[in-house]
OpenMM code with the backbone's topology and positions (N, CA, C; nanometers):
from openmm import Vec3, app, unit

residues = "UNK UNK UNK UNK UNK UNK UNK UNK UNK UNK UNK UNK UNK UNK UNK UNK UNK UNK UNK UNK UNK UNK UNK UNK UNK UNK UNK UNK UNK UNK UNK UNK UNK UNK UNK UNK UNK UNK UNK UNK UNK UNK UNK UNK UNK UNK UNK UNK UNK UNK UNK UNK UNK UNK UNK UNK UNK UNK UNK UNK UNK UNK UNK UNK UNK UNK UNK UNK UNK UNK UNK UNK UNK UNK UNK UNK UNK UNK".split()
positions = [
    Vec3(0.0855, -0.1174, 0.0000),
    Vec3(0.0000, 0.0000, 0.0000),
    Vec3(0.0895, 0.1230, 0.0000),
    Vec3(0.0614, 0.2258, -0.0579),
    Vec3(0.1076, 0.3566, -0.0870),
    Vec3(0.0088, 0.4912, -0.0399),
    Vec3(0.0822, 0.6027, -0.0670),
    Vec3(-0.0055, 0.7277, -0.0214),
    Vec3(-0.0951, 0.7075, -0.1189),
    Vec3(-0.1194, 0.6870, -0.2417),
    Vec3(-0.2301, 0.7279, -0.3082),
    Vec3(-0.3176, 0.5850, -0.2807),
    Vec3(-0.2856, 0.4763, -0.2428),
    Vec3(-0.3997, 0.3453, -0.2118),
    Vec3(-0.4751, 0.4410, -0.1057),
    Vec3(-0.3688, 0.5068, 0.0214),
    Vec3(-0.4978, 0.5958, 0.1146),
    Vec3(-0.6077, 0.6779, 0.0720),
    Vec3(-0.5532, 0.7356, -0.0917),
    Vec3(-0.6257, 0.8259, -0.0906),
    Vec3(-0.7452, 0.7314, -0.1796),
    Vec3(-0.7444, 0.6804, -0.1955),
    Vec3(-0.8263, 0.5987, -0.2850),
    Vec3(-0.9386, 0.5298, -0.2021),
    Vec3(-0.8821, 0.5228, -0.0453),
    Vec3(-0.9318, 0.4366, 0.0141),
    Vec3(-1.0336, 0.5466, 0.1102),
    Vec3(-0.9872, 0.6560, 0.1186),
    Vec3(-1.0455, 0.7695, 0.2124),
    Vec3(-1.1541, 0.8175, 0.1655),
    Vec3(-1.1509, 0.8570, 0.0150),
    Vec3(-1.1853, 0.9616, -0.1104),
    Vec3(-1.3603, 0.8860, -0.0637),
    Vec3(-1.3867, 0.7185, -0.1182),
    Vec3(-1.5091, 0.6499, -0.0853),
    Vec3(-1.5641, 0.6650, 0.0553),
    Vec3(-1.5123, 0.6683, 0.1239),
    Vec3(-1.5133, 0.6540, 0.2375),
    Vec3(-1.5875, 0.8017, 0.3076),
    Vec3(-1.5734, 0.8726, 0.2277),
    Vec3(-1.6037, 1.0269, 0.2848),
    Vec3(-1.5727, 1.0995, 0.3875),
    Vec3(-1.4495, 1.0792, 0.4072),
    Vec3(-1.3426, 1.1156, 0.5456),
    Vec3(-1.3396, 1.2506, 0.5217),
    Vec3(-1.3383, 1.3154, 0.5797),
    Vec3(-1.3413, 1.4933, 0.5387),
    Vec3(-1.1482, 1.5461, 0.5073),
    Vec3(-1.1512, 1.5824, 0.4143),
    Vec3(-1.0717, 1.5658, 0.3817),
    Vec3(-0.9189, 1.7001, 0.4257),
    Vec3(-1.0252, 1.7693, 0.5035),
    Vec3(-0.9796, 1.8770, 0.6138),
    Vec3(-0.8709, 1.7908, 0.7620),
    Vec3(-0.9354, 1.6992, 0.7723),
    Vec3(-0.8521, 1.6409, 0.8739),
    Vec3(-0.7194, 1.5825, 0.8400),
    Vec3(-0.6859, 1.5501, 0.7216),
    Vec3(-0.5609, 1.4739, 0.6988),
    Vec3(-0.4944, 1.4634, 0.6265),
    Vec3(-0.3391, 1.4856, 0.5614),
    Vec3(-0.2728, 1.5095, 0.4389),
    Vec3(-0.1985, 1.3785, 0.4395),
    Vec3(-0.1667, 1.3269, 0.3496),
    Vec3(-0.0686, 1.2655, 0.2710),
    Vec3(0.0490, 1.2738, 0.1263),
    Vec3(-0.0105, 1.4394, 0.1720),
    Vec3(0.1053, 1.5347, 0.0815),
    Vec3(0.1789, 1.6147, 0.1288),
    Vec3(0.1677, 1.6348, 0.2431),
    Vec3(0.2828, 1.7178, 0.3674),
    Vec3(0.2214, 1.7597, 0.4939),
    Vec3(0.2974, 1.8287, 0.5812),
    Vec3(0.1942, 1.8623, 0.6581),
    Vec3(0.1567, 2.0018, 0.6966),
    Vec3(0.0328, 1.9701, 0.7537),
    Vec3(-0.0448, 2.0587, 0.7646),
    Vec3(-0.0945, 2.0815, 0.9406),
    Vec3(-0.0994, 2.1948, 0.9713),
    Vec3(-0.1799, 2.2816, 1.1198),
    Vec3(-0.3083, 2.1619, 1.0866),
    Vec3(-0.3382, 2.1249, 1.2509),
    Vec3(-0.4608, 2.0416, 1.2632),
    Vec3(-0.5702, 1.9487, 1.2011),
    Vec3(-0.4148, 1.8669, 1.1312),
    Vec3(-0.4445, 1.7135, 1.0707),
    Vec3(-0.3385, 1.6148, 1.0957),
    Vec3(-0.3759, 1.5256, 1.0670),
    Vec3(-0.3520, 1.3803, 1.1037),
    Vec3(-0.1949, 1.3882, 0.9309),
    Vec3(-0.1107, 1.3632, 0.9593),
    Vec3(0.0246, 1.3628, 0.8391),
    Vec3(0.0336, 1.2385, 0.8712),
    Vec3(0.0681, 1.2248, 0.6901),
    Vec3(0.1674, 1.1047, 0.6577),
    Vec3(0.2475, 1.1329, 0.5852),
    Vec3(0.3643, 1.1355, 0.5931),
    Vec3(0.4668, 1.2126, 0.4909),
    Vec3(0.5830, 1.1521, 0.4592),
    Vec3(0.6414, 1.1522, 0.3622),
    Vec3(0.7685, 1.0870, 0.3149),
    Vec3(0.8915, 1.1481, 0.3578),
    Vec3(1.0013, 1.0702, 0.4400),
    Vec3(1.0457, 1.1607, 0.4546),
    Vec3(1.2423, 1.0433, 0.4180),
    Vec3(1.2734, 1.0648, 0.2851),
    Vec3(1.3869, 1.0477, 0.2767),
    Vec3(1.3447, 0.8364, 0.2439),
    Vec3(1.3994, 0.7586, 0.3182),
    Vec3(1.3779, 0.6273, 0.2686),
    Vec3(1.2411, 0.6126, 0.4052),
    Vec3(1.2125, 0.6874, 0.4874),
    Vec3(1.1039, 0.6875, 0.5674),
    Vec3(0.9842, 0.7466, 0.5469),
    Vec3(0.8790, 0.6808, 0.6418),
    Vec3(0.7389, 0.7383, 0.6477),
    Vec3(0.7182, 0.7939, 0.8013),
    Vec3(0.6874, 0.9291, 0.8009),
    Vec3(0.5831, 0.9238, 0.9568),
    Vec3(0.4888, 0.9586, 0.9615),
    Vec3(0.4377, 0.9413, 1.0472),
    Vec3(0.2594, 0.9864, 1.0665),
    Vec3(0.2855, 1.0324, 1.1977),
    Vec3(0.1983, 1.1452, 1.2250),
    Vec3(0.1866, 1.2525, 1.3589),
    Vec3(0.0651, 1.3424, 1.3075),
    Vec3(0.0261, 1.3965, 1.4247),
    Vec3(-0.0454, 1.5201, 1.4000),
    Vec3(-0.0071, 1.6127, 1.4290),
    Vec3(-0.0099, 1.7723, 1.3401),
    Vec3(0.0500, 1.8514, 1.3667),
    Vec3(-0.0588, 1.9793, 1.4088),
    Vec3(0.0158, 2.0375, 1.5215),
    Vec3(-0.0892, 2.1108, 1.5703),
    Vec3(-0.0048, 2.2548, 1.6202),
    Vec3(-0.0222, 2.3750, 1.5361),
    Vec3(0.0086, 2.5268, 1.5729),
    Vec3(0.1832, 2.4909, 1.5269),
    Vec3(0.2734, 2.4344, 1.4883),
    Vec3(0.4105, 2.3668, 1.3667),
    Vec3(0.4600, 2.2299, 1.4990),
    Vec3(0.3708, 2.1961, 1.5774),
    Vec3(0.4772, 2.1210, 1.6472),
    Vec3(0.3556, 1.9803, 1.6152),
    Vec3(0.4373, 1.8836, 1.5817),
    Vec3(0.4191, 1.7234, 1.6269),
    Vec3(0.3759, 1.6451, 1.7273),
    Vec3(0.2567, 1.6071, 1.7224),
    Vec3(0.2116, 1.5033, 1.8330),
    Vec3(0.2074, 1.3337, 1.7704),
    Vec3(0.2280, 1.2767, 1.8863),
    Vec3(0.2356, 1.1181, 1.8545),
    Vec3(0.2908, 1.0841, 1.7030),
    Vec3(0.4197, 1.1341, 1.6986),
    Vec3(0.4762, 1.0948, 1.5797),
    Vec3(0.5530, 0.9346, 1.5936),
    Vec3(0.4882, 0.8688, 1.4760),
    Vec3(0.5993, 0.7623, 1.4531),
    Vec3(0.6389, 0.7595, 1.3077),
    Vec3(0.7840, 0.6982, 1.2959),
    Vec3(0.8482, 0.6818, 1.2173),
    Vec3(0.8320, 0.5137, 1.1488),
    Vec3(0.8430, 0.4992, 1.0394),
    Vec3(0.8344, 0.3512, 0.9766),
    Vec3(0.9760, 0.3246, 0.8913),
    Vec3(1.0246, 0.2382, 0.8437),
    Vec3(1.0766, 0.2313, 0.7363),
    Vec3(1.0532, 0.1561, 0.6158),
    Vec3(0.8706, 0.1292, 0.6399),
    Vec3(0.8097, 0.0661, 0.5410),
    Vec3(0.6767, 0.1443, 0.5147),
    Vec3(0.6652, 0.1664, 0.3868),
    Vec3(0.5593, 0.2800, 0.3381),
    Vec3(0.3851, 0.1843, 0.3678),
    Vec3(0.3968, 0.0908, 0.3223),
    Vec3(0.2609, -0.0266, 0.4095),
    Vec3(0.2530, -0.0314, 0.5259),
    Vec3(0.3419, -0.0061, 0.6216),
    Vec3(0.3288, -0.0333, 0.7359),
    Vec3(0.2491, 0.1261, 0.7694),
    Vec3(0.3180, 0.2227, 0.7271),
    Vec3(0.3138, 0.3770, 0.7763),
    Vec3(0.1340, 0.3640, 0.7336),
    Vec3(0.0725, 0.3863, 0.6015),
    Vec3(-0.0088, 0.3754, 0.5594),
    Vec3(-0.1097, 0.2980, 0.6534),
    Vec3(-0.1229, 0.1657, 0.6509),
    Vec3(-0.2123, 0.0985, 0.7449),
    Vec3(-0.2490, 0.1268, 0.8696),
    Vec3(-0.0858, 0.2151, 0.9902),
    Vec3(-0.1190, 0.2559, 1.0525),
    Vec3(-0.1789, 0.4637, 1.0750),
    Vec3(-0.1279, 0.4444, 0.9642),
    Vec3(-0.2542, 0.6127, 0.9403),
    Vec3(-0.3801, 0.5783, 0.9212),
    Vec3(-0.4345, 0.4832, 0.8266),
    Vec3(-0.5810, 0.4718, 0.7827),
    Vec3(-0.6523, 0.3928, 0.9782),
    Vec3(-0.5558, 0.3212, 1.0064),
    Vec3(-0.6192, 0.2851, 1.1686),
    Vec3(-0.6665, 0.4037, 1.2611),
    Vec3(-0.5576, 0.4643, 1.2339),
    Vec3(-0.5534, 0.5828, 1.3361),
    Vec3(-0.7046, 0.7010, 1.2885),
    Vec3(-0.6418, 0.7297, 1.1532),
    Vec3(-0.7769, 0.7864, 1.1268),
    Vec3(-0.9302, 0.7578, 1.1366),
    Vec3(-0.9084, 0.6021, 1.0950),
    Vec3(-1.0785, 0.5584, 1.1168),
    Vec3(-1.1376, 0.5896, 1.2812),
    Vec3(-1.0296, 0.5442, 1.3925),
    Vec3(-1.0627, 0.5230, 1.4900),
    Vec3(-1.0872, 0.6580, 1.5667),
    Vec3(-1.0734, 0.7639, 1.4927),
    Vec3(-1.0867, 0.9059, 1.5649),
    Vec3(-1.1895, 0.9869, 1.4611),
    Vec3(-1.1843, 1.0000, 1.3388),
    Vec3(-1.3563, 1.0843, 1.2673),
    Vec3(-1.3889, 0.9967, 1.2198),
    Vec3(-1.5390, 1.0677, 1.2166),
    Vec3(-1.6332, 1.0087, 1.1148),
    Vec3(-1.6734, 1.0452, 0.9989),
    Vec3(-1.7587, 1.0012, 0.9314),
    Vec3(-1.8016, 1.0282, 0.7560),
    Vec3(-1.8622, 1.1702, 0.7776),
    Vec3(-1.8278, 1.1927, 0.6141),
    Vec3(-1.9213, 1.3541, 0.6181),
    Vec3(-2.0879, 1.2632, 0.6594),
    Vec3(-2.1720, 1.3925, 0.7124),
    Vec3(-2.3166, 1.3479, 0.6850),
    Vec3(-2.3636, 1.3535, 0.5528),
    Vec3(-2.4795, 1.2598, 0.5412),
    Vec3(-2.5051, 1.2951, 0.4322),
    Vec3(-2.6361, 1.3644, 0.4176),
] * unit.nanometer
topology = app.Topology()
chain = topology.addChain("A")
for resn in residues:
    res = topology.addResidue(resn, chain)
    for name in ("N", "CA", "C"):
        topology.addAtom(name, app.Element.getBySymbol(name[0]), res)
């Protein structure tokens, strides 16, 4: 799995798409970002990092962003 399987996987899903990047990061969302032969995921909030981890496998990073995300928002309404 890769950044764009997330986005593929989010996009259906109707995750608001305000909460979370997988293109860099961003003030008060959930990051997954590439960084060199690594992945991390953290949330970044006012430029500083919360609960960041580091991977050195882009499936691993991924699976545990889409966990993390499901388990904290929900779908747009419809």
């Amino acid at each position: 799995m890769n950044r764009q399987d997330v986005v593929e996987i989010l996009t259906p899903a109707e995750v608001d798409p305000t909460l979370y990047s997988v293109v860099g990061e961003r003030d008060d969302q959930l990051s997954l970002v590439a960084w060199g032969q690594q992945c991390q995921v953290f949330y970044s909030e006012r430029g500083r990092r919360y609960d960041e981890r580091t991977f050195d496998d882009e499936d691993a990073a991924c699976v545990y962003f889409l966990k993390r995300l499901f388990t904290t928002v929900r779908p747009f309404p419809n």
